[in-house]
C-alpha positions in Angstrom: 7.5 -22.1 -9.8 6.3 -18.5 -10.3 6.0 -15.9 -8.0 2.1 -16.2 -8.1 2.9 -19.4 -7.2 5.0 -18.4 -4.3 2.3 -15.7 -3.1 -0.7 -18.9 -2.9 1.7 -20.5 -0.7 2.1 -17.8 1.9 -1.6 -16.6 1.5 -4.8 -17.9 3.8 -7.2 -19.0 1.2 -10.7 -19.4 3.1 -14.4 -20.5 1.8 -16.8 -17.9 2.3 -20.5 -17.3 1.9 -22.6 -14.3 1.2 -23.2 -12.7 4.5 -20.7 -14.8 6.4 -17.2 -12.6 7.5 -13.5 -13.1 8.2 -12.2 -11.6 11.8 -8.6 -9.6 11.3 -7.4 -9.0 14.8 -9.9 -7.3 16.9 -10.6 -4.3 14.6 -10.9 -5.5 11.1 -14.1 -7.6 9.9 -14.4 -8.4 6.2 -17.8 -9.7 5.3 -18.4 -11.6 1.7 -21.8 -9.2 0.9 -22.5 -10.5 -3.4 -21.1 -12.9 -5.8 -22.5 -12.1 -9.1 -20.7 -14.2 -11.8 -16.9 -14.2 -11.3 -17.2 -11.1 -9.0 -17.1 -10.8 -5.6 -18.4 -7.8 -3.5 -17.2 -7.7 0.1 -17.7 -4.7 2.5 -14.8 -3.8 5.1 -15.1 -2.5 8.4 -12.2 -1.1 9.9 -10.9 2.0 11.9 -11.1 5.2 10.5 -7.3 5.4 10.7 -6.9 2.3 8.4 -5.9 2.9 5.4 -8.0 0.3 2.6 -7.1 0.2 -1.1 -7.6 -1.6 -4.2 -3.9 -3.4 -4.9 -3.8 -1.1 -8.3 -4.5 1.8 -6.8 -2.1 0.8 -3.8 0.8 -0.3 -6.0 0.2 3.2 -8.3 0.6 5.3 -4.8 3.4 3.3 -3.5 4.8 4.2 -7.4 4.4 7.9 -7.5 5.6 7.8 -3.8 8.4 6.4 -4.6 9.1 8.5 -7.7 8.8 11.8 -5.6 11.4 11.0 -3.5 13.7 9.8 -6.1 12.9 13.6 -7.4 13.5 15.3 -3.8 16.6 13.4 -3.4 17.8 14.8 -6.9 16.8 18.0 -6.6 18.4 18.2 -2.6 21.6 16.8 -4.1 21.5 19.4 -7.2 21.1 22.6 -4.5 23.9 21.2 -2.2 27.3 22.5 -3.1 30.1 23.2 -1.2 30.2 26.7 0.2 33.0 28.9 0.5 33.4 30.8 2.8 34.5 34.6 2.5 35.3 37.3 4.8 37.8 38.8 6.5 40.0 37.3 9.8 39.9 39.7 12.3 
């Protein structure tokens, strides 16, 4: 069993025509609005806050998000050293 396998059988699969809309809590409403061959164009309405992606884009942000702080952490650890302290007692 694959892991797209494993995805189907946690997901919600639903029959939708055009015009008709799936309710996500109180605040999300995803309407089916044209199916033109193997395509399907739906419209999202949602709270400006909410953030909505593509998965491609979402995954290539999560990516370079990732990849930043992999370079922050590097370049924190790289600038800490021990320091020594000098002076004079007394």
């Amino acid at each position: 069993m694959g892991t797209e396998d494993n995805r189907r059988d946690r997901m919600l699969v639903l029959t939708r025509k055009i015009g008709e809309a799936i309710a996500i809590d109180d605040h999300i409403k995803i309407t089916v609005v044209q199916i033109k061959g193997k395509q399907v164009r739906i419209g999202i309405e949602a709270p400006k806050e909410t953030k909505i992606h593509r998965e491609e884009i979402y995954r290539a942000i999560q990516d370079e998000n990732k990849a930043a702080t992999q370079s922050m952490a590097a370049n924190f650890a790289r600038v800490q050293s021990p320091v020594k302290k000098t002076g004079t007692d007394g």
